[in-house]
C-alpha positions as CSV (number, residue, x, y, z in Angstrom):
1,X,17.7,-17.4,-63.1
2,X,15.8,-18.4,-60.0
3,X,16.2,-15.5,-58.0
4,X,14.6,-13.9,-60.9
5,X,11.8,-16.8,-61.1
6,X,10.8,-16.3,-57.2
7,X,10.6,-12.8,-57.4
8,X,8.3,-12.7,-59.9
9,X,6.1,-15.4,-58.5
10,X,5.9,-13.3,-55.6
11,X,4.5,-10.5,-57.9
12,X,2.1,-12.2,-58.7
13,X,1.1,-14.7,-55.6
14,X,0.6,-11.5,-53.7
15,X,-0.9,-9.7,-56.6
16,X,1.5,-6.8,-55.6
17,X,1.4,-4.6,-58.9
18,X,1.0,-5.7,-62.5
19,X,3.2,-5.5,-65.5
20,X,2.1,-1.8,-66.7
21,X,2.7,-0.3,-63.3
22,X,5.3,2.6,-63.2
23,X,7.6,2.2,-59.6
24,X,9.0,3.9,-57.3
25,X,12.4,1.9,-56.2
26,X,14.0,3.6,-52.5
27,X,17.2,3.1,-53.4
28,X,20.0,3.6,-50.9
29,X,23.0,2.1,-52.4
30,X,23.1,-1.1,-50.1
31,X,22.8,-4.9,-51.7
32,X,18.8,-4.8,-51.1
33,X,18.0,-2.0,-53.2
34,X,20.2,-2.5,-55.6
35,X,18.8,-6.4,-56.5
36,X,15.5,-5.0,-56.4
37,X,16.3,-2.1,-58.7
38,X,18.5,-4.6,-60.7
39,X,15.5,-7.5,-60.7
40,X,12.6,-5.2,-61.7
41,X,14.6,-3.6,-64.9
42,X,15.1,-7.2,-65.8
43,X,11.6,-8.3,-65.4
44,X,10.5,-5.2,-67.4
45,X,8.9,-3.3,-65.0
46,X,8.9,0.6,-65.9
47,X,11.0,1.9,-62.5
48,X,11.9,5.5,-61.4
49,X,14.2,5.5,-57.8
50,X,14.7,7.5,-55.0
51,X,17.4,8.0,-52.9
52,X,17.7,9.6,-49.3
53,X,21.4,11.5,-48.1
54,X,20.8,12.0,-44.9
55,X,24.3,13.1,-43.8
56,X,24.4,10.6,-40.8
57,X,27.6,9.1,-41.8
58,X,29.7,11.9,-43.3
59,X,31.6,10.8,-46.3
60,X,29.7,7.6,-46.4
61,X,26.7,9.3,-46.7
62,X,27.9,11.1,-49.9
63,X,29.6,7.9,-51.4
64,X,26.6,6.5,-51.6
65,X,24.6,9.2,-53.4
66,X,27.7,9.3,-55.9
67,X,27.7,5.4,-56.3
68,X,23.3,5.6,-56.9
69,X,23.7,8.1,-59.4
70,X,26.3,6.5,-61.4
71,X,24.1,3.3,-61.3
72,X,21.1,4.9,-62.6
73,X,22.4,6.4,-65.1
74,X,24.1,3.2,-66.8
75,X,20.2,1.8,-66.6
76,X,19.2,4.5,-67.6
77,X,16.7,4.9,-64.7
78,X,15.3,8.0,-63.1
79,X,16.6,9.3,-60.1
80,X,15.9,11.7,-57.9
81,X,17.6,13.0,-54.9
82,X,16.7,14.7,-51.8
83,X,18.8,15.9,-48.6
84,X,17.5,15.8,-45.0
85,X,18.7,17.1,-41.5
86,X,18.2,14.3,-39.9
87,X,19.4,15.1,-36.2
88,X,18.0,18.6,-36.6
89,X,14.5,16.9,-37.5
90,X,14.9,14.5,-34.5
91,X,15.5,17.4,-31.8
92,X,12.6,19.0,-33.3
93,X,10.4,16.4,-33.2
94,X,11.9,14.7,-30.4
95,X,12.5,11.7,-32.4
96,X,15.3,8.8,-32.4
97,X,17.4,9.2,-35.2
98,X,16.0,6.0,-37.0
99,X,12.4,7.2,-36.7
100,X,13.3,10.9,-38.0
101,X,14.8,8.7,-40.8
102,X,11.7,6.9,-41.8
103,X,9.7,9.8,-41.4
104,X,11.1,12.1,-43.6
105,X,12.0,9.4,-46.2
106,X,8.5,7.6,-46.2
107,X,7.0,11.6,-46.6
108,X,9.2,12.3,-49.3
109,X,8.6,8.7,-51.3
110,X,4.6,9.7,-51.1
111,X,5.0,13.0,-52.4
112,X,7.2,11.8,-55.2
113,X,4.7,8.8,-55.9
114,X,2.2,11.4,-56.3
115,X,3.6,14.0,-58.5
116,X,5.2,11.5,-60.9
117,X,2.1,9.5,-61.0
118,X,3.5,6.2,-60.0
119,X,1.7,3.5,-59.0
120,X,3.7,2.3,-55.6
121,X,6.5,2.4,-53.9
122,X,8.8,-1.2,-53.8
123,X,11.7,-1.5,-50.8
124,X,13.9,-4.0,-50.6
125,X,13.1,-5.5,-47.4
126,X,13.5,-9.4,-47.3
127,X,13.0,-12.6,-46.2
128,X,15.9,-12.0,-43.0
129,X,14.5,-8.8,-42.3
130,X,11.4,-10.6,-41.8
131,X,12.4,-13.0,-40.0
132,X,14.1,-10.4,-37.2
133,X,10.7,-8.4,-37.1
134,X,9.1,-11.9,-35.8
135,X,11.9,-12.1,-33.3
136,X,11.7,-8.2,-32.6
137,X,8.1,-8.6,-31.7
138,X,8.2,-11.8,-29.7
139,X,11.1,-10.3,-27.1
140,X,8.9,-7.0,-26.9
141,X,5.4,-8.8,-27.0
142,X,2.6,-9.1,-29.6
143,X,-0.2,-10.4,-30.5
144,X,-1.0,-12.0,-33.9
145,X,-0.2,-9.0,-36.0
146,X,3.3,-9.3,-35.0
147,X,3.7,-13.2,-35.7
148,X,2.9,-12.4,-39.0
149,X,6.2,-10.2,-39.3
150,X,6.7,-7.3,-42.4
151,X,3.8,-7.4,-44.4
152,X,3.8,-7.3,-48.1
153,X,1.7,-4.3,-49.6
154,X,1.0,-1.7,-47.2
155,X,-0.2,1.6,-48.4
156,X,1.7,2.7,-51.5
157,X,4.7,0.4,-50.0
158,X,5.0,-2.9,-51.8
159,X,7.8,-5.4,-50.8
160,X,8.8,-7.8,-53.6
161,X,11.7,-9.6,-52.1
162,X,10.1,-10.8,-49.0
163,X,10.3,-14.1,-49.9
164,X,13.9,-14.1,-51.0
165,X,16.8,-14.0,-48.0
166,X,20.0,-11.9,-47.7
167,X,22.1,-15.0,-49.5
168,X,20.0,-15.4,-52.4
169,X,20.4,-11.0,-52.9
170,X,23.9,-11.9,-53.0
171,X,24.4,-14.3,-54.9
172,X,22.5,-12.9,-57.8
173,X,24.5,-9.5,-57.6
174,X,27.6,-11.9,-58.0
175,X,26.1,-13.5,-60.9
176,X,25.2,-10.3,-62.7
177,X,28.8,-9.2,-61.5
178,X,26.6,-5.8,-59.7
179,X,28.7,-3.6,-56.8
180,X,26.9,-2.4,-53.9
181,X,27.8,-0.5,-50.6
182,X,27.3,-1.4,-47.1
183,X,26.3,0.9,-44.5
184,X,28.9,0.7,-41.6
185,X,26.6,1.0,-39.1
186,X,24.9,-2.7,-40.0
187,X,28.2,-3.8,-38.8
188,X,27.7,-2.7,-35.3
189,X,26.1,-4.4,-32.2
190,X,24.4,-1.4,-31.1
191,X,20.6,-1.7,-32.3
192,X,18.1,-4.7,-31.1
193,X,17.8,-5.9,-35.3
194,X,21.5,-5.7,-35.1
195,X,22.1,-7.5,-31.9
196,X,19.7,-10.6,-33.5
197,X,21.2,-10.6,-36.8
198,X,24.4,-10.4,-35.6
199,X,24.3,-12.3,-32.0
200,X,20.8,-14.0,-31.1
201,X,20.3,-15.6,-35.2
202,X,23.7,-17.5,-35.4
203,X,23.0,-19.3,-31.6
204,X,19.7,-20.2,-32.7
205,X,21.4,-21.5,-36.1
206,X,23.8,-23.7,-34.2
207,X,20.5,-25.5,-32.8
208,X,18.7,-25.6,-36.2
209,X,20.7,-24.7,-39.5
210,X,17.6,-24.1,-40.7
211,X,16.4,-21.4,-38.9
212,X,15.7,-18.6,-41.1
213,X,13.6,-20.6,-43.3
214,X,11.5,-22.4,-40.6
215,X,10.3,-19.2,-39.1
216,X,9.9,-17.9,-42.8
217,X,7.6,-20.7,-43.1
218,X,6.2,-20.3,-39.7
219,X,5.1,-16.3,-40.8
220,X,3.5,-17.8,-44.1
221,X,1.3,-20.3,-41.7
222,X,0.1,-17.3,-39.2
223,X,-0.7,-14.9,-42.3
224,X,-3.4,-17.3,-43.0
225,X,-4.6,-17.7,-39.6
226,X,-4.5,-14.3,-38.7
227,X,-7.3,-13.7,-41.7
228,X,-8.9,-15.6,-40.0
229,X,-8.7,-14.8,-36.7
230,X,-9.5,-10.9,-37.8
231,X,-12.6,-12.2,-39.2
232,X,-13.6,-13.9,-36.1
233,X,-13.0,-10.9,-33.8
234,X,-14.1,-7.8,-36.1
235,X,-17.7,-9.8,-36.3
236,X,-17.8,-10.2,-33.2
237,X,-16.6,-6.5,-32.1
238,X,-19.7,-5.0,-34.6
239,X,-21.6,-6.9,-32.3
240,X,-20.4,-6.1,-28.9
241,X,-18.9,-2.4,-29.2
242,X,-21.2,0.4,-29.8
243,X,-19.6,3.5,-30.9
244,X,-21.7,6.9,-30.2
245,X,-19.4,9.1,-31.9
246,X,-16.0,9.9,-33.2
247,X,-15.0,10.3,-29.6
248,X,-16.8,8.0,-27.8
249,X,-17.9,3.7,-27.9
250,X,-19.1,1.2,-25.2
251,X,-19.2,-2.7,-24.7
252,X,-21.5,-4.3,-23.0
253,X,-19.9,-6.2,-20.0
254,X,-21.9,-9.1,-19.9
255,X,-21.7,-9.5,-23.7
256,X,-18.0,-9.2,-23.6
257,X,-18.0,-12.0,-20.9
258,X,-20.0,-14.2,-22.7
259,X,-17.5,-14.5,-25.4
260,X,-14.7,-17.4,-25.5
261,X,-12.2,-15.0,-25.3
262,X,-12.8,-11.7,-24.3
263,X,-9.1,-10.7,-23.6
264,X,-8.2,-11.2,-27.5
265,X,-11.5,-9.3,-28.4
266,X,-10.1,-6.4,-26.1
267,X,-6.6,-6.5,-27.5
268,X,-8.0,-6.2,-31.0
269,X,-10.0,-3.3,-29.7
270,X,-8.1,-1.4,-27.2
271,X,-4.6,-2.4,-28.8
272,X,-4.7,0.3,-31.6
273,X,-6.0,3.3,-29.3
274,X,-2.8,3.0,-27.6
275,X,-2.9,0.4,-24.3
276,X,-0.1,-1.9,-23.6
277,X,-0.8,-5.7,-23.5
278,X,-0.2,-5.1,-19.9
279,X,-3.0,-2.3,-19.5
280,X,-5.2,-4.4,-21.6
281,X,-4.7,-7.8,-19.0
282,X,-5.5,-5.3,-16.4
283,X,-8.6,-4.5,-18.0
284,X,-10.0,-7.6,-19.1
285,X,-9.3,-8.6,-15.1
286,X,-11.8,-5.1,-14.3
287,X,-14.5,-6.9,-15.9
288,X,-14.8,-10.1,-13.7
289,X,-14.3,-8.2,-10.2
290,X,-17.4,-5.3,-9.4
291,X,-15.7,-2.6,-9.3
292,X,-17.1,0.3,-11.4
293,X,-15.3,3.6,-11.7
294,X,-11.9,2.2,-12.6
295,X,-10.4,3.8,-15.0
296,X,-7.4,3.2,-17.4
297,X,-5.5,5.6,-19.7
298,X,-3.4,5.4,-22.9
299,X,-1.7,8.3,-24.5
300,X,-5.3,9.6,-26.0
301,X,-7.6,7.6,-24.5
302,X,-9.4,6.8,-21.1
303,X,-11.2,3.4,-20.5
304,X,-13.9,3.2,-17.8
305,X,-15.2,0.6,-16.3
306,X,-18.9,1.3,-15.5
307,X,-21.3,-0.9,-13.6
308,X,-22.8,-2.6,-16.8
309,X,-20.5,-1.1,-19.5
310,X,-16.4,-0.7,-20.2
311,X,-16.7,3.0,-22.0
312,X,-14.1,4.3,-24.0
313,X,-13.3,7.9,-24.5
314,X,-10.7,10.2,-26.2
315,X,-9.4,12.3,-23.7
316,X,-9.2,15.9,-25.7
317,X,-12.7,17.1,-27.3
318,X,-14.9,15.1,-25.6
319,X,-15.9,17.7,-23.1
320,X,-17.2,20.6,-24.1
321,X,-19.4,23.5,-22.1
322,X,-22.7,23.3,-24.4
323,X,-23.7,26.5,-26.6
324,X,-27.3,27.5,-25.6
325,X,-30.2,29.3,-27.9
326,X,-32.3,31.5,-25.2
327,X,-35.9,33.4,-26.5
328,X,-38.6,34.9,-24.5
329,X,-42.2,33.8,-26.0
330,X,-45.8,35.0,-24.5
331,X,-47.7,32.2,-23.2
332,X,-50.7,31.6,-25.3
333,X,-53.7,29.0,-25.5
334,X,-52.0,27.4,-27.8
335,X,-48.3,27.2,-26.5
336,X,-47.0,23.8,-25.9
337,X,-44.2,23.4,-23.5
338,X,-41.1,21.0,-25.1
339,X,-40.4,17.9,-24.1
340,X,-37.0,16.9,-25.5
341,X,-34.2,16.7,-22.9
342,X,-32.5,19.2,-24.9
343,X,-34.4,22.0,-24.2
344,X,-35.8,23.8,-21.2
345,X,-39.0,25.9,-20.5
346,X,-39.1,27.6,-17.4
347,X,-40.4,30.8,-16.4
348,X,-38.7,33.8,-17.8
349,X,-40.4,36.4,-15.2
350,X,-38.4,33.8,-12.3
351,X,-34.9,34.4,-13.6
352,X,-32.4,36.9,-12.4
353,X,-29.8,38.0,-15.4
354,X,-27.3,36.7,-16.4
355,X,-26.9,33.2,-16.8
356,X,-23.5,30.8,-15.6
357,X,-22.6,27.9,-17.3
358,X,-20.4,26.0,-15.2
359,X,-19.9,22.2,-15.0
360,X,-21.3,20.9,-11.0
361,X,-19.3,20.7,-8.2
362,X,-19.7,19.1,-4.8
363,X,-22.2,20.8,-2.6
364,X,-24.4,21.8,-5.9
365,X,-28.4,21.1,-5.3
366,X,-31.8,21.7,-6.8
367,X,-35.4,20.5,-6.7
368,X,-35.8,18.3,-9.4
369,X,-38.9,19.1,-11.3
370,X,-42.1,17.5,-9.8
371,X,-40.3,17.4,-6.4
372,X,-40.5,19.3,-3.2
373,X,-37.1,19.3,-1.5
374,X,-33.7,19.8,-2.3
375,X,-31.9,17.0,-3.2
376,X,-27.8,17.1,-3.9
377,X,-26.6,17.0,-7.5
378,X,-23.7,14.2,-7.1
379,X,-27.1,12.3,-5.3
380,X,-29.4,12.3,-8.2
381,X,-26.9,11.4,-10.7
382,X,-25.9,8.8,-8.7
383,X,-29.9,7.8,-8.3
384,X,-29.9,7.6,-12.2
385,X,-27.7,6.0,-12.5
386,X,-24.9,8.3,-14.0
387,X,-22.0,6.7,-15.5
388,X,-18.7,8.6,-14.7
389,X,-18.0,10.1,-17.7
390,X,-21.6,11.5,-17.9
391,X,-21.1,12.7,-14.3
392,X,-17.5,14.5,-16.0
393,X,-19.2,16.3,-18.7
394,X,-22.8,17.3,-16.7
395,X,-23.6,20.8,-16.7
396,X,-25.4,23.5,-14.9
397,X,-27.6,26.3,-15.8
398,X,-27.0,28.7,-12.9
399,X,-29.0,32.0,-12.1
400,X,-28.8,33.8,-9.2
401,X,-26.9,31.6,-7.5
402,X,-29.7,29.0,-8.2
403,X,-29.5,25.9,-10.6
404,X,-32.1,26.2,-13.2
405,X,-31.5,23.6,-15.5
406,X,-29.2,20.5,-14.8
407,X,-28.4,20.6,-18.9
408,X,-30.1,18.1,-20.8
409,X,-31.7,15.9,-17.9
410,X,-33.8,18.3,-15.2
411,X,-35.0,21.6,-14.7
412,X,-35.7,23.1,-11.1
413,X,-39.3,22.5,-9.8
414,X,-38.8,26.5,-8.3
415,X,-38.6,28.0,-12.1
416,X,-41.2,25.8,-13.6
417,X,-44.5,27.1,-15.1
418,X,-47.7,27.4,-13.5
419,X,-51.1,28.7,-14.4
420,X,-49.5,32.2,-13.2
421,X,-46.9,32.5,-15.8
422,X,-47.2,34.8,-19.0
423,X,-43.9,34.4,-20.3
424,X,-41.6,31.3,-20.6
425,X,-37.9,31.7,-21.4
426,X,-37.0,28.5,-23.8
427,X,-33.6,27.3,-23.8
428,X,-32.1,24.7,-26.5
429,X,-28.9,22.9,-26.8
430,X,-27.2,23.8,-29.7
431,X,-26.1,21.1,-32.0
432,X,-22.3,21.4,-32.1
């Protein structure tokens, strides 16, 4: 049969699994699954399915469990069977109802795919549902990810009926003569997938019959030029983004504006820590007007635009109050003072016990070393050029009142050593 035919081509165009694999069918009772449970016996593939109650739609909800099991057992397919509190899962989580739902069935699928050894998990999305996701992300706004619509293999979740729509699934459980149940709430106009499958697809259909399998074609085109397109940018992001930790990255302005398009190469970057398309325009309009020190935020991140760099941070563990090593050593002929940034030598016979660690404040000032006069903290940073989020995370050394070390950059000229001193106090960063 056809329907047969194009699934398997699919398979195999998309190289999705191969005939040994052992699956993992989510089966919930409706037309989707069922074809794809129904297909995939037929083409020989070794199948186990699973199948979610998640007592949303009271007897429905256990009709369709009843209906699965009865299935599986005339194919003599493995089932198994899990119940959920949805709605208590949502309040917990403070969750919609429909992403509680994915959540706790997408868990439960990996877990099963693990302990049974499987090699995926196959859904019965298909061509329709792929064609709403395009229309989906188009009224909420997207960039080329979202043109390309549902795809294929993601994780352990392979979809092998993508290519297939909602008619063709019917038509081949009326040839096989194969019940299935329908969810009541696809009926209603309540979600956005609903209101285009049920409202927004038939207008467009009375301007092109066609539709569905135009835009179909249309995702197929974009797939292709999205690899493209990601190749392009993630080249050209290795050469322009430099990332000095976990928790923190930079791009050079001027290298960011010398690229054709700098606002895509910003979507592509900023887009997965969590800024809007909106936040991301606002950004890329930072760059051409000098304005450093403005500063953007996403859920977990902070963007700032510095005078020569846009530097990215997350906002929780990036500042920490630094852990010092302190030890007293005699000053001998041979003592050499360090010279790394990340330690200070001063003059242990000088300092007044104990020791503050604090972050500055307005108002804070020393004498840089090799200098005479005070000079205010906010001042020298400023002097050297401090971005803001260095500025954010400096620290002080304080003794007595008195800053002794401006931590990792300067000590104080009044605690240095001199041919007077017999004892220096050296104090390291610790590596954290």
């Amino acid at each position: 049969m056809k329907f047969r035919e194009e699934v398997q081509r699919f398979i195999a165009c998309k190289r999705l699994f191969g005939p040994s694999s052992k699956l993992l069918v989510a089966l919930s009772g409706g037309a989707d699954s069922i074809a794809l449970l129904r297909v995939l016996v037929e083409l020989g593939y070794t199948c186990e399915a699973a199948h979610c109650n998640f007592h949303l739609r009271g007897e429905e909800s256990d009709r369709d469990e009843a209906f699965v099991r009865q299935l599986c057992e005339q194919l003599s397919v493995p089932l198994h069977v899990t119940h959920f509190d949805t709605q208590a899962h949502a309040r917990e989580h403070q969750q919609s109802i429909e992403m509680a739902a994915r959540e706790l069935r997408y868990g439960w699928f990996q877990e099963l795919v693990k302990q049974r050894k499987l090699n995926a998990i196959v859904v019965g999305h298909h061509r329709d549902d792929n064609v709403e996701t395009l229309l989906i992300n188009l009224i909420r706004g997207t960039g080329i990810n979202g043109l390309t619509g549902i795809p294929a293999e993601n994780g352990w979740v392979r979809r092998p009926l993508l290519n297939v729509s909602r008619e063709q699934i019917l038509d081949y459980l009326d040839h096989l003569g194969q019940p299935f149940v329908t969810d009541s709430t696809n009926l209603e106009d309540e979600y956005l997938r609903n209101k285009i499958r049920l409202n927004l697809l038939p207008m467009l259909e009375e301007l092109n019959p066609s539709i569905r399998e135009t835009l179909s074609d249309t995702i197929s085109h974009l797939e292709g030029v999205a690899n493209v397109y990601h190749l392009r940018q993630e080249g050209a992001l290795k050469q322009i983004v430099r990332k000095e930790s976990a928790n923190r990255m930079n791009a050079d302005i001027g290298y960011l504006l010398a690229d054709p398009y700098p606002q895509a190469l910003l979507y592509e970057w900023l887009y997965p820590l969590g800024f809007n398309p909106s936040q991301i325009n606002d950004i890329c309009n930072s760059l051409y007007i000098d304005q450093p020190g403005k500063r953007f935020f996403s859920k977990e991140w902070e963007v700032l635009r510095d005078r020569r760099y846009l530097m990215v941070r997350r906002l929780s563990g990036t500042s920490k109050e630094p852990k010092l090593e302190i030890k007293v050593v005699e000053i001998t002929p041979s003592f050499q003072i360090p010279t790394d940034k990340g330690t200070a030598c001063v003059d242990a016979d000088k300092i007044t016990l104990p020791f503050t660690v604090r972050k500055w404040k307005r108002g804070d000032s020393f004498v840089p070393f090799g200098m005479q006069g005070k000079q205010n903290v906010c001042k020298y940073m400023t002097d050297h050029k401090f971005s803001l989020f260095q500025k954010d995370n400096q620290y002080l050394l304080v003794s007595g009142g008195k800053v002794v070390w401006l931590i990792g950059e300067r000590i104080d000229n009044r605690f240095r050593l001199t041919e007077h001193s017999q004892r220096a106090l050296i104090i390291r960063v610790k590596q954290q």
